[in-house]
Biopython code that builds the backbone (N, CA, C, O; Angstrom):
import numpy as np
from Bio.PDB.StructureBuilder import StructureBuilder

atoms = [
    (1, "UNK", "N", (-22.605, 8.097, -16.422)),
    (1, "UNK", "CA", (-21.251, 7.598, -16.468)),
    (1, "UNK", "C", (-21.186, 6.380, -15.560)),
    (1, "UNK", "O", (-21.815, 6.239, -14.511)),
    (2, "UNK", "N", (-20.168, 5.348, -16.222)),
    (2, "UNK", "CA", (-20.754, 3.710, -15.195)),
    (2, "UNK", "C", (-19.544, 3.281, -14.988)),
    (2, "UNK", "O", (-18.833, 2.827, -15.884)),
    (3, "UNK", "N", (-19.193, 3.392, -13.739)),
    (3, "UNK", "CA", (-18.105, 2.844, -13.730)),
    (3, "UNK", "C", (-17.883, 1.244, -13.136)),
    (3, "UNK", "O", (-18.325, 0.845, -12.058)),
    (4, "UNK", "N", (-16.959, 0.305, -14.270)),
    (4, "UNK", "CA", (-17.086, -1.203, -14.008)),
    (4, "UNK", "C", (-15.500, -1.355, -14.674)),
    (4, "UNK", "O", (-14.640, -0.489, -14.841)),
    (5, "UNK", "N", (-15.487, -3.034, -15.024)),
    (5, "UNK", "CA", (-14.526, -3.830, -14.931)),
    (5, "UNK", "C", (-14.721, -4.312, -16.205)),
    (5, "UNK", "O", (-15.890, -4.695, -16.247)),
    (6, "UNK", "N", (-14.252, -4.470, -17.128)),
    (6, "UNK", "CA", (-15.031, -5.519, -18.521)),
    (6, "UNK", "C", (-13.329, -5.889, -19.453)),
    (6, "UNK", "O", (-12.558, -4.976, -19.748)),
    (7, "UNK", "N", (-13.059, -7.307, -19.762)),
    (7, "UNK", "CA", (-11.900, -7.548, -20.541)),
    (7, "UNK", "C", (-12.400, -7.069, -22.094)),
    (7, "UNK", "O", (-13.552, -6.940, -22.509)),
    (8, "UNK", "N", (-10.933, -6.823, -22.899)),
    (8, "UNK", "CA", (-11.241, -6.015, -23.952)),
    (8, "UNK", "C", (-9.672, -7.206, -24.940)),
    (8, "UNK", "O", (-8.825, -8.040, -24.620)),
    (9, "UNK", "N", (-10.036, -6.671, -25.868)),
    (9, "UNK", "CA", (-8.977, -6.617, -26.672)),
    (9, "UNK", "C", (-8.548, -5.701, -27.210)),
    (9, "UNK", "O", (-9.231, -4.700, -27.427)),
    (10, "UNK", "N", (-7.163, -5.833, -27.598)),
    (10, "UNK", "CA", (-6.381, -4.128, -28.307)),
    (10, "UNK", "C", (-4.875, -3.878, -28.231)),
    (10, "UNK", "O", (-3.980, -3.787, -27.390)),
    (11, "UNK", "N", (-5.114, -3.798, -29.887)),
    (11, "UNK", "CA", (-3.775, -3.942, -30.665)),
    (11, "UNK", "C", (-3.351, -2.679, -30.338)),
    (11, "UNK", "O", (-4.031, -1.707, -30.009)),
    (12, "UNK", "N", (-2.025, -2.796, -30.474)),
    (12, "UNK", "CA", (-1.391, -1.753, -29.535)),
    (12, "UNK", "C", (-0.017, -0.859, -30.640)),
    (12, "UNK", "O", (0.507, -1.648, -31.425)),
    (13, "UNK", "N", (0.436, 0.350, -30.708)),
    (13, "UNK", "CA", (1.296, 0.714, -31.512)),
    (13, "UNK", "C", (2.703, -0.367, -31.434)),
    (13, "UNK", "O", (2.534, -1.488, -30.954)),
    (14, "UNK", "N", (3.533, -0.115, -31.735)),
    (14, "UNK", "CA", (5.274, -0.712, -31.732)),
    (14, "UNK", "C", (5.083, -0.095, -30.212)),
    (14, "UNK", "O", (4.982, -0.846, -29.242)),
    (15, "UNK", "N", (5.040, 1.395, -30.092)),
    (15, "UNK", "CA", (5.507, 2.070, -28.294)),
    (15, "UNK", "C", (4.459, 1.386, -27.213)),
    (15, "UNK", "O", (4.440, 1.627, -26.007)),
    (16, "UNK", "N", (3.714, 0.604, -27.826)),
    (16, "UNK", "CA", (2.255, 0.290, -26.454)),
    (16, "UNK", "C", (1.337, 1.168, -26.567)),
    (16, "UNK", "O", (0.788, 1.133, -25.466)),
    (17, "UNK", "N", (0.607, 2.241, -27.440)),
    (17, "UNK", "CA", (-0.365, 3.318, -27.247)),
    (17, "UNK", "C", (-1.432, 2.029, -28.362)),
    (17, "UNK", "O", (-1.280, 1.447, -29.436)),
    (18, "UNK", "N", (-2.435, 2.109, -27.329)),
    (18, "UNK", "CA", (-4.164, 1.712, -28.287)),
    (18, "UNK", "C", (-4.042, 2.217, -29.303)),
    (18, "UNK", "O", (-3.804, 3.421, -29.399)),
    (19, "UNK", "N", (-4.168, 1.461, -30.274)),
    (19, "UNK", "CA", (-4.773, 1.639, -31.756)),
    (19, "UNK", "C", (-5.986, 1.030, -32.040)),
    (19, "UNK", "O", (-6.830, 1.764, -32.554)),
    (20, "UNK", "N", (-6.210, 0.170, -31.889)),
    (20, "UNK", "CA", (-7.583, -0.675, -32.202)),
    (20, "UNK", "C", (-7.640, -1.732, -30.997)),
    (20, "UNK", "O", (-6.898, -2.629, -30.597)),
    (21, "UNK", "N", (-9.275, -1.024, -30.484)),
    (21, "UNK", "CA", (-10.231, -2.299, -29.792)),
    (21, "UNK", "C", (-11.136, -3.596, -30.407)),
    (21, "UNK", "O", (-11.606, -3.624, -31.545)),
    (22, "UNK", "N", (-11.244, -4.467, -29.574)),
    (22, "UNK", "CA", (-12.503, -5.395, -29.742)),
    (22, "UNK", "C", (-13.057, -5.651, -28.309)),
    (22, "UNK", "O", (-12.581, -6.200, -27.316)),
    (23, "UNK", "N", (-14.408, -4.961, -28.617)),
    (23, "UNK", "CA", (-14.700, -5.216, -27.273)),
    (23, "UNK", "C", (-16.430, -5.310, -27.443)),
    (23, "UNK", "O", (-16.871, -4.454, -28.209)),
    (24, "UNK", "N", (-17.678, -6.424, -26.705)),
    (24, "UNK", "CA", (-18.310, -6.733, -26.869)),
    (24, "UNK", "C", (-18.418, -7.317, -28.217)),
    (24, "UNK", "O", (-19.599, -7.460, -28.533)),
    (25, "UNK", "N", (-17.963, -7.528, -28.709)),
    (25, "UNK", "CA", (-18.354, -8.176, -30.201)),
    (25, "UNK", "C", (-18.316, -7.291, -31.213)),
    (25, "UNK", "O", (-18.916, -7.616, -32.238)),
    (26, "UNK", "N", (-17.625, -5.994, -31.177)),
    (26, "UNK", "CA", (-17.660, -5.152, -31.812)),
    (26, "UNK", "C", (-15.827, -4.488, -31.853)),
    (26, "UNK", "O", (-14.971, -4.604, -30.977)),
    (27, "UNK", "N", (-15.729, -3.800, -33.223)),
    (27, "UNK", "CA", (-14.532, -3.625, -33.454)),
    (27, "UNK", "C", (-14.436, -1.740, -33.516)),
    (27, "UNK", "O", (-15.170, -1.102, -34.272)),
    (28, "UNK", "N", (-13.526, -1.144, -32.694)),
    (28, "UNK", "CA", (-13.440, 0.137, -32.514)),
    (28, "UNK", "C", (-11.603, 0.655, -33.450)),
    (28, "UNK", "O", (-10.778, -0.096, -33.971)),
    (29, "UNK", "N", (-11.591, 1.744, -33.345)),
    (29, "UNK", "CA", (-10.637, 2.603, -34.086)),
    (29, "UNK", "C", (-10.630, 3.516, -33.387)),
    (29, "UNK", "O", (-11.706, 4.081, -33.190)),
    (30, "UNK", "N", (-9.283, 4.072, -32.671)),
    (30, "UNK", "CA", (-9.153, 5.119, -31.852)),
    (30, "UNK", "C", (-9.190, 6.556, -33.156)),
    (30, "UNK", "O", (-8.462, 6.514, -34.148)),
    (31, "UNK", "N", (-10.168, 7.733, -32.882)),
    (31, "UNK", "CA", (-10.055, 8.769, -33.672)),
    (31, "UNK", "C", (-9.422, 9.723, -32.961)),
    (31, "UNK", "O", (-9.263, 10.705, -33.685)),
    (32, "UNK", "N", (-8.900, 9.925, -31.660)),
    (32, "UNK", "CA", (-8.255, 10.696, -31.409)),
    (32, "UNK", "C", (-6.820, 10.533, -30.586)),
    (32, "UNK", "O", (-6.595, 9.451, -30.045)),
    (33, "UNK", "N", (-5.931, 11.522, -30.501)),
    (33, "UNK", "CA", (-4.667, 11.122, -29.648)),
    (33, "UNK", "C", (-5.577, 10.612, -28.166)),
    (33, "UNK", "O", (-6.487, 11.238, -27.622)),
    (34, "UNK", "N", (-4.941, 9.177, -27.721)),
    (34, "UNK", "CA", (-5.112, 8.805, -26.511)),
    (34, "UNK", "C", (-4.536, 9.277, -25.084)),
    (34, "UNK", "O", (-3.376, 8.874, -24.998)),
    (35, "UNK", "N", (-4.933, 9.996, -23.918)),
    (35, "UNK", "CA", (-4.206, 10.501, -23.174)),
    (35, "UNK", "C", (-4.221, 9.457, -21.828)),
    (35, "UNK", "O", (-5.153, 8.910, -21.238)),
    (36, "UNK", "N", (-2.395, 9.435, -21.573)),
    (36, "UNK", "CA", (-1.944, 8.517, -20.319)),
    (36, "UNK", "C", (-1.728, 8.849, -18.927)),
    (36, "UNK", "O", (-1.010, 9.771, -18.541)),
    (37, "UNK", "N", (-2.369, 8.071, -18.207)),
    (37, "UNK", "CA", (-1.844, 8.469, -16.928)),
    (37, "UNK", "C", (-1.384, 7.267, -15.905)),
    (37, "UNK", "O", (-1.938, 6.181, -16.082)),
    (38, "UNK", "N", (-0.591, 7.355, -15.039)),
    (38, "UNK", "CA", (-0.573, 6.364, -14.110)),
    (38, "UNK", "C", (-1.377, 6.758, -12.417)),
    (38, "UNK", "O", (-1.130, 7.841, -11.885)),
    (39, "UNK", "N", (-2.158, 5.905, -11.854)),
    (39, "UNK", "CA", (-2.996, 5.481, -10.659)),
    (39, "UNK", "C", (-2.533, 4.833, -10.130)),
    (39, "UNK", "O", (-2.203, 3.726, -10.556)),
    (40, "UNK", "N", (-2.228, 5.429, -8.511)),
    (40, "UNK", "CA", (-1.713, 4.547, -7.500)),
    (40, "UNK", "C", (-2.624, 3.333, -7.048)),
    (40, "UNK", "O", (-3.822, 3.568, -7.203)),
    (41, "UNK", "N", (-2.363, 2.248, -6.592)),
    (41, "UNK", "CA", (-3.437, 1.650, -5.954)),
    (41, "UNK", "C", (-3.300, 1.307, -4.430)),
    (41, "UNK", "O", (-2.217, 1.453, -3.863)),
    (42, "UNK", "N", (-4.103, 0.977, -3.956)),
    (42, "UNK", "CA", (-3.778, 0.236, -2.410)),
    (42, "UNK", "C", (-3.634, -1.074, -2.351)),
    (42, "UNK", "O", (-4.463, -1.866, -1.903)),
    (43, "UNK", "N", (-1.982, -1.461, -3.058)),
    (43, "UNK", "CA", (-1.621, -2.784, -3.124)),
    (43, "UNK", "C", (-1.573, -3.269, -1.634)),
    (43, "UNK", "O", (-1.642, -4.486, -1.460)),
    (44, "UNK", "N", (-1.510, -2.805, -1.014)),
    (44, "UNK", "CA", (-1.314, -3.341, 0.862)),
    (44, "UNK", "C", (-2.488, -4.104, 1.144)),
    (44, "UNK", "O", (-2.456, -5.072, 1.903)),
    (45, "UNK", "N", (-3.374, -3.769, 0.651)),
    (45, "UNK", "CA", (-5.160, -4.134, 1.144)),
    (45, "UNK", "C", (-4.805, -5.658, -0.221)),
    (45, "UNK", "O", (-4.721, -6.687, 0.450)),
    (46, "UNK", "N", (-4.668, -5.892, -1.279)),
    (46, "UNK", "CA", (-4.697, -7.125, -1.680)),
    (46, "UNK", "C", (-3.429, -7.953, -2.361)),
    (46, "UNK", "O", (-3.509, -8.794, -3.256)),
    (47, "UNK", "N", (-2.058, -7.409, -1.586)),
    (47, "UNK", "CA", (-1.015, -8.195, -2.028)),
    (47, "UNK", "C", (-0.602, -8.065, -0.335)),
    (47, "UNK", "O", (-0.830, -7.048, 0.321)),
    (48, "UNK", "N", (0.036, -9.287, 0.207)),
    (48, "UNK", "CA", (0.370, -9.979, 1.310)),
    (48, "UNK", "C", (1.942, -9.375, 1.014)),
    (48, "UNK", "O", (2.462, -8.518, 1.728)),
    (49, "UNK", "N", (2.471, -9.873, 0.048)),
    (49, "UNK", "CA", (3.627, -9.984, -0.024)),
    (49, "UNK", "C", (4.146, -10.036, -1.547)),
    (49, "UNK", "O", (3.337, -10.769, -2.116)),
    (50, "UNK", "N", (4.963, -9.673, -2.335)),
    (50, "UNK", "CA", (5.203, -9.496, -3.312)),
    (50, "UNK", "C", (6.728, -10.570, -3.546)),
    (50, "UNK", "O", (7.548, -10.783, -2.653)),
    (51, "UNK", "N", (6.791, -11.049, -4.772)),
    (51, "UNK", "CA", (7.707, -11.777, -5.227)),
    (51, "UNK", "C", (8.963, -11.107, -6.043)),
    (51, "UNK", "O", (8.810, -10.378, -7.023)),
    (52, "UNK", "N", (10.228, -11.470, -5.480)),
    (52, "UNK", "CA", (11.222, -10.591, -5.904)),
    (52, "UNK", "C", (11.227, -10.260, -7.296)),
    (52, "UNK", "O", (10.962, -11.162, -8.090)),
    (53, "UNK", "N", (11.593, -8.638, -7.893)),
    (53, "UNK", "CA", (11.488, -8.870, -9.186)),
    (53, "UNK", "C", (9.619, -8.387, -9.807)),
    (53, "UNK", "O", (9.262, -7.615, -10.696)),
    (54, "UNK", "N", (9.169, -8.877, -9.270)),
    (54, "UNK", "CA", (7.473, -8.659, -9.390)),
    (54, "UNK", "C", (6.993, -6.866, -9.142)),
    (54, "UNK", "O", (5.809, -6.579, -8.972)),
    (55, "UNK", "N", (7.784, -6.093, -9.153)),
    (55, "UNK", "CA", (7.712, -4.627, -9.160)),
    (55, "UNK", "C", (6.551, -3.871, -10.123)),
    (55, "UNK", "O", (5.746, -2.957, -9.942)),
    (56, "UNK", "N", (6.853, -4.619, -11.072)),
    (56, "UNK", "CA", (5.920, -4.226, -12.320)),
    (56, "UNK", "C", (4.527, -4.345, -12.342)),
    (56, "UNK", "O", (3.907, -5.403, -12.449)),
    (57, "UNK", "N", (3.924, -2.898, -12.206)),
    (57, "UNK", "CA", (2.238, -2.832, -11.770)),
    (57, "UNK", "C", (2.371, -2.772, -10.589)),
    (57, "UNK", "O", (1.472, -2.134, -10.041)),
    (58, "UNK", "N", (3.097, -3.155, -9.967)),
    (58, "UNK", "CA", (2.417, -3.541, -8.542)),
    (58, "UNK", "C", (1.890, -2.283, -7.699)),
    (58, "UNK", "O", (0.829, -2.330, -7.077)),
    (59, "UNK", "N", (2.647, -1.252, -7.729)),
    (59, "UNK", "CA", (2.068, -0.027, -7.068)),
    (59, "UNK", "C", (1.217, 0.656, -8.124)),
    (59, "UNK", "O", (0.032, 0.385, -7.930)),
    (60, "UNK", "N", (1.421, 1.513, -9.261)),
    (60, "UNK", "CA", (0.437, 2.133, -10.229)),
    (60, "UNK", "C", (0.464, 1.198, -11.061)),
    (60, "UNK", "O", (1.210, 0.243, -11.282)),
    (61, "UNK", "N", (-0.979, 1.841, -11.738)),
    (61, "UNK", "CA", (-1.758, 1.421, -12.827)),
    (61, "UNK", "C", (-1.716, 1.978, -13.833)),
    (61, "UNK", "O", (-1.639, 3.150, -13.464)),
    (62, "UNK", "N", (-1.707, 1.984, -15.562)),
    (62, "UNK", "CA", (-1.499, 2.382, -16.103)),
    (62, "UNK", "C", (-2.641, 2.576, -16.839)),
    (62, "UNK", "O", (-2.993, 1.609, -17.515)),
    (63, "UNK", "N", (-3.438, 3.754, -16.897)),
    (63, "UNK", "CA", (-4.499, 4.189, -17.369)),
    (63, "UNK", "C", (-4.696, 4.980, -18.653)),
    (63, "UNK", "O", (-3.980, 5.973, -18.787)),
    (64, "UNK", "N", (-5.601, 4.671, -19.661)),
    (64, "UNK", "CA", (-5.234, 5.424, -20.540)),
    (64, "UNK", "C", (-6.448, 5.481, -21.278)),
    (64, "UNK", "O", (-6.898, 4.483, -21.841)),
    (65, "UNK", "N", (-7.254, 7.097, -21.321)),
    (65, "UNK", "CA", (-8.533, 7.765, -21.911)),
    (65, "UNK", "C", (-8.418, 7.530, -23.402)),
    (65, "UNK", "O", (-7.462, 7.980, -24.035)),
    (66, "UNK", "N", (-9.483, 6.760, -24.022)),
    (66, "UNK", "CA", (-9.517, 7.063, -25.559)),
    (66, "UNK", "C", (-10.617, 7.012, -26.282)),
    (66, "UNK", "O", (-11.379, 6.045, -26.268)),
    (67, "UNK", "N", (-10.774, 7.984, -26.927)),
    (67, "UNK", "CA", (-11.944, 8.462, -27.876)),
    (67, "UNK", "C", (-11.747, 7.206, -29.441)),
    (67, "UNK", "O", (-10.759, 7.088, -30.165)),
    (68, "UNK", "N", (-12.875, 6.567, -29.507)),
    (68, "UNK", "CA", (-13.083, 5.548, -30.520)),
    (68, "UNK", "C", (-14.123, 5.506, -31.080)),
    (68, "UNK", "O", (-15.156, 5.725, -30.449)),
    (69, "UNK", "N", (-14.147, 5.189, -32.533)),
    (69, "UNK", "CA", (-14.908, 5.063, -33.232)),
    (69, "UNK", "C", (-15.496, 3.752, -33.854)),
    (69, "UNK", "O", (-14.673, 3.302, -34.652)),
    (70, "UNK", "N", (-16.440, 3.100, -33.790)),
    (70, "UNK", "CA", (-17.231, 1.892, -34.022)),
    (70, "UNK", "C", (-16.441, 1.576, -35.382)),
    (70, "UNK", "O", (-16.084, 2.659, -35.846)),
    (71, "UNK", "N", (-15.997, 0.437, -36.262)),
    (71, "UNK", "CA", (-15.287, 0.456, -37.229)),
    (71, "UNK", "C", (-17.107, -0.142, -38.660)),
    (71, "UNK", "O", (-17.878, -1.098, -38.577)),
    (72, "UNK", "N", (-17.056, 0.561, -39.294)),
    (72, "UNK", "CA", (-17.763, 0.593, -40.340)),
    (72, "UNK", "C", (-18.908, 1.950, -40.268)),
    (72, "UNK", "O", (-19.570, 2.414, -41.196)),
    (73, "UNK", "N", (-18.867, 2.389, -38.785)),
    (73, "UNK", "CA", (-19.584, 3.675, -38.939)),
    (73, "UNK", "C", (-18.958, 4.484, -39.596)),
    (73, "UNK", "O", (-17.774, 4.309, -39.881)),
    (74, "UNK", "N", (-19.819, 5.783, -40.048)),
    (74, "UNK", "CA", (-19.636, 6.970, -40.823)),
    (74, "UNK", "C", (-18.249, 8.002, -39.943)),
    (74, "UNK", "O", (-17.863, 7.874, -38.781)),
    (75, "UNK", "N", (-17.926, 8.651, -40.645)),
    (75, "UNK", "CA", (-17.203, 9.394, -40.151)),
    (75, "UNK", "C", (-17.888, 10.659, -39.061)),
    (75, "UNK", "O", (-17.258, 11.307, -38.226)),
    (76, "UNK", "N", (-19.147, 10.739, -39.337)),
    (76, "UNK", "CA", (-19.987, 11.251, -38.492)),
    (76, "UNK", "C", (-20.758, 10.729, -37.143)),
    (76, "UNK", "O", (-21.526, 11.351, -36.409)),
    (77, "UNK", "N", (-20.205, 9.123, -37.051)),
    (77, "UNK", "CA", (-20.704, 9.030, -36.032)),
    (77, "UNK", "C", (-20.261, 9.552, -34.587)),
    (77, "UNK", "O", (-19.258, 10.261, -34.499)),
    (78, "UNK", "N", (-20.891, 9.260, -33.627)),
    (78, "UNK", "CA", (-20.298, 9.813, -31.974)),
    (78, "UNK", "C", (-19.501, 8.922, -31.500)),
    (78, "UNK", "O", (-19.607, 7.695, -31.490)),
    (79, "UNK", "N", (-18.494, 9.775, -31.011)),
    (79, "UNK", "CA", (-17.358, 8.997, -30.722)),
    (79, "UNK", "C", (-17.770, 8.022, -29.030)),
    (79, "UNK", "O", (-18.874, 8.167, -28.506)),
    (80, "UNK", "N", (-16.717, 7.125, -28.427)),
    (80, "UNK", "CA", (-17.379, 6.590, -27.281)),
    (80, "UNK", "C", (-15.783, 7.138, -26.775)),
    (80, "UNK", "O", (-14.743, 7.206, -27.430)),
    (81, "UNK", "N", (-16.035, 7.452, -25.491)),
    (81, "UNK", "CA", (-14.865, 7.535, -24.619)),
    (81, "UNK", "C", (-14.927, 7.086, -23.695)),
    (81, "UNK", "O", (-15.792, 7.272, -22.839)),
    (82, "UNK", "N", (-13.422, 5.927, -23.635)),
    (82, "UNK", "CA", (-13.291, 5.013, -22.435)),
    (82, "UNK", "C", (-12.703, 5.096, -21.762)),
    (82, "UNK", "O", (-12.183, 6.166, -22.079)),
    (83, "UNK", "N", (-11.868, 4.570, -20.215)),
    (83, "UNK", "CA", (-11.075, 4.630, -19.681)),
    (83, "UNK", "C", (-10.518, 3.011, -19.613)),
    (83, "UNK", "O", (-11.268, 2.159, -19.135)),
    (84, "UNK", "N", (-9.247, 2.661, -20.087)),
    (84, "UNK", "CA", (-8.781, 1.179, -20.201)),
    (84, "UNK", "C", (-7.527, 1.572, -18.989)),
    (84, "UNK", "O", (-6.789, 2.517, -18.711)),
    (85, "UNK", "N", (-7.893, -0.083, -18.402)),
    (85, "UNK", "CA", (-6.332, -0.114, -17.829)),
    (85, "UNK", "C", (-5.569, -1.055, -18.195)),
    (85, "UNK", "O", (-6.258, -2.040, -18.459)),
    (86, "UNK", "N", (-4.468, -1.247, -18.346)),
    (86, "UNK", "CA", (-3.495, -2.336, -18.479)),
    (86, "UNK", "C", (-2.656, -2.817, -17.942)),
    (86, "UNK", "O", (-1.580, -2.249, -17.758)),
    (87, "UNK", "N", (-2.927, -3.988, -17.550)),
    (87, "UNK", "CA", (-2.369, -4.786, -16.478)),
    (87, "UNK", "C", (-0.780, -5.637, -16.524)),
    (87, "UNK", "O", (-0.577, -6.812, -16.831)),
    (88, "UNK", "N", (-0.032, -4.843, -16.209)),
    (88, "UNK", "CA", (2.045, -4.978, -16.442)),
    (88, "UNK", "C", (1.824, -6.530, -15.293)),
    (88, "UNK", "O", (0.984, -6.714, -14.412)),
    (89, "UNK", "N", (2.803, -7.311, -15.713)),
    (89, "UNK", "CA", (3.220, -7.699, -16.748)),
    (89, "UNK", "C", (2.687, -8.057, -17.662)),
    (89, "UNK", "O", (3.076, -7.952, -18.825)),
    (90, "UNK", "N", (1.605, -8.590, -17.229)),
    (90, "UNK", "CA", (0.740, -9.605, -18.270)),
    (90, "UNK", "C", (0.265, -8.707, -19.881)),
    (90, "UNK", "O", (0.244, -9.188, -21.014)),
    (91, "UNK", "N", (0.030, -7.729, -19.579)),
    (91, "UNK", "CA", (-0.272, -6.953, -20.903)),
    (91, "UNK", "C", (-1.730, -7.191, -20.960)),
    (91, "UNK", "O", (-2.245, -6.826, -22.016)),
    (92, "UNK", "N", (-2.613, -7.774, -19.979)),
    (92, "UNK", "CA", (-4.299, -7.483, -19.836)),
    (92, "UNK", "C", (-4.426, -6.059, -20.167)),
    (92, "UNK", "O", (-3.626, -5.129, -20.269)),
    (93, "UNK", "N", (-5.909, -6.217, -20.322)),
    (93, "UNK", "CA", (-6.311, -4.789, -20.876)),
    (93, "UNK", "C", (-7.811, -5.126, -20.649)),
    (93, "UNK", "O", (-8.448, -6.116, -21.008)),
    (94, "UNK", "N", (-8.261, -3.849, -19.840)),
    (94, "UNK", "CA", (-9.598, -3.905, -19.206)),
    (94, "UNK", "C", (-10.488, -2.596, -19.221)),
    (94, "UNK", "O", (-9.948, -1.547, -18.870)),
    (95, "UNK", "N", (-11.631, -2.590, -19.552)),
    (95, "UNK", "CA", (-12.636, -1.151, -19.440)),
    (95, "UNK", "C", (-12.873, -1.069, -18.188)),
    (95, "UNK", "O", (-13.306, -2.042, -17.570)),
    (96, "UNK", "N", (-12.640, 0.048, -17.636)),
    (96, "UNK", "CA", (-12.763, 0.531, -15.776)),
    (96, "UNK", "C", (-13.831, 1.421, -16.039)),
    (96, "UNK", "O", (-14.733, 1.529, -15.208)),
    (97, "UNK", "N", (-13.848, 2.460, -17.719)),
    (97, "UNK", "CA", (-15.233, 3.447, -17.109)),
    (97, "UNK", "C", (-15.511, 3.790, -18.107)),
    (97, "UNK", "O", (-14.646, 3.863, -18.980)),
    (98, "UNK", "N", (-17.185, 4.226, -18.426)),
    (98, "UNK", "CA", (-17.756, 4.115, -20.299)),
    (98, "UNK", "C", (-17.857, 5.714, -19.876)),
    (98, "UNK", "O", (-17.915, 5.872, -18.656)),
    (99, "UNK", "N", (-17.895, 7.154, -20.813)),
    (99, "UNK", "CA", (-18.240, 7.799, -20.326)),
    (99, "UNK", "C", (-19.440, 8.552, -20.728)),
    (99, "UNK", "O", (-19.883, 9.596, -20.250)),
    (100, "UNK", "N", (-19.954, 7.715, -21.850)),
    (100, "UNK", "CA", (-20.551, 7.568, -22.732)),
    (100, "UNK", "C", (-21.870, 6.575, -23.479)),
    (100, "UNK", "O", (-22.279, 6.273, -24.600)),
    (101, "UNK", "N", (-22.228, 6.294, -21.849)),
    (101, "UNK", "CA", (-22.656, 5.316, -21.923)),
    (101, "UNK", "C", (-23.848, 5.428, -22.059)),
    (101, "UNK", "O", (-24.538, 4.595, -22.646)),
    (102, "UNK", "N", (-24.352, 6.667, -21.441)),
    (102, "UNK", "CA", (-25.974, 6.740, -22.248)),
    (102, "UNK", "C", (-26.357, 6.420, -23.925)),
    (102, "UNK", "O", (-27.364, 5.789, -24.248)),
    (103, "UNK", "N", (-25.548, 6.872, -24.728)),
    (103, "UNK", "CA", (-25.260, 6.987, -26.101)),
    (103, "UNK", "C", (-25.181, 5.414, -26.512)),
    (103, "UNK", "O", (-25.774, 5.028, -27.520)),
    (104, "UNK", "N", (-24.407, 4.489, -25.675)),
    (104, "UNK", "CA", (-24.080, 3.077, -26.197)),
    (104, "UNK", "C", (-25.203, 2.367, -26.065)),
    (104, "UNK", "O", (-25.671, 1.526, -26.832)),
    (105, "UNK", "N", (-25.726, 2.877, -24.736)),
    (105, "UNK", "CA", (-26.837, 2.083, -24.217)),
    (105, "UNK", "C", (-28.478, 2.070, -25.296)),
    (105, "UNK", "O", (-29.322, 1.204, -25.525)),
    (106, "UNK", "N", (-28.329, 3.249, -25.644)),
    (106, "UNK", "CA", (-29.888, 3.476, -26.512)),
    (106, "UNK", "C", (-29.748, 2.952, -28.066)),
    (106, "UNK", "O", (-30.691, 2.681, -28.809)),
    (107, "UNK", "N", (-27.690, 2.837, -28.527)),
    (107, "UNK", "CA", (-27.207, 2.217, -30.004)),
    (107, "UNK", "C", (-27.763, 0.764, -29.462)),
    (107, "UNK", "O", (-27.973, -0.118, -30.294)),
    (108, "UNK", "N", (-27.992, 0.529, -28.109)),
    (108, "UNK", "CA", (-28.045, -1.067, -27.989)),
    (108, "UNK", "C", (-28.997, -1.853, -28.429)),
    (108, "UNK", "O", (-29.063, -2.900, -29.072)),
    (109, "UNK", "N", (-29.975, -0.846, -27.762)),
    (109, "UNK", "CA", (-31.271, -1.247, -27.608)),
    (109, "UNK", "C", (-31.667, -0.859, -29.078)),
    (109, "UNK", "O", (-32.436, -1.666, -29.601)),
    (110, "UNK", "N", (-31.343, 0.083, -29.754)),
    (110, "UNK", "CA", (-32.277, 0.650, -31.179)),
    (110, "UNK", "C", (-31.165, 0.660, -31.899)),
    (110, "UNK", "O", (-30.767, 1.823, -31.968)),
    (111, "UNK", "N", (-30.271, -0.281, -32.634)),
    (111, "UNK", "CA", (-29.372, -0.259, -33.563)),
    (111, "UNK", "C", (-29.570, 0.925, -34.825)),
    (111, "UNK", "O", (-28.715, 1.327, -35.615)),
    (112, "UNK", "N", (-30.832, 1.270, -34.721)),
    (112, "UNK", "CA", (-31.036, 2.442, -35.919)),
    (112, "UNK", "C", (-31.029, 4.136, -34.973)),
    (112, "UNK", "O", (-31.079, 5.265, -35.461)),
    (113, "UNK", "N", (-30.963, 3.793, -33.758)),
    (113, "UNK", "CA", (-31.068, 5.393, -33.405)),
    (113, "UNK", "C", (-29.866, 6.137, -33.548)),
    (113, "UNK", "O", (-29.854, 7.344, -33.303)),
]
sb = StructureBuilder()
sb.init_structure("model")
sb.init_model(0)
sb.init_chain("A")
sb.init_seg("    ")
for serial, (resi, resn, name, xyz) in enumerate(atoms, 1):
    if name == "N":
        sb.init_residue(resn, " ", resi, " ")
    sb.init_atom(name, np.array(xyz, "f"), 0.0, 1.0, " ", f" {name:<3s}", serial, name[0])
structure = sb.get_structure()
């Protein structure tokens, strides 16, 4: 399990829930309900001072686990589960953790395994 930082793309329902990624050059399909959570952070350690109004994100993070499927694989393939965060206001959207990454790593290297 690897935990990092990586920008993503991802279309999002009408409510904001992931529906579809692009991420590395590759296009994903969420196959299962996505589950949300919010993460405090230690804004003190890298915000000085905050701008009136600027509330949004600033203390939690909005985290959200989702099981996806590579788009042209089989319905049998293995799913990848990620952890994305999304960054209020701006609406960024970032991979924080693969959990699944042994599995991605060996599709990398051997596109046929």
């Amino acid at each position: 399990m690897g935990t990092f930082s990586e920008h993503l793309e991802v279309a999002e329902t009408a409510a904001g829930t992931p529906l579809h990624l692009a991420w590395r050059g590759r296009r994903y399909t969420l196959a299962a309900e996505p589950l949300r959570w919010y993460r405090r952070r230690n804004w003190w350690d890298e915000e000085t001072r905050a701008a009136p109004g600027a509330g949004v994100g600033l203390v939690d993070r909005e985290i959200w686990r989702v099981q996806v499927r590579r788009d042209g694989a089989g319905g049998d393939a293995p799913l990848l589960t990620l952890d994305l965060v999304r960054y209020l206001p701006a609406g960024r959207w970032r991979v924080i953790k693969i959990h699944d990454a042994l599995n991605e790593s060996v599709e990398e290297l051997d596109p046929g395994a």
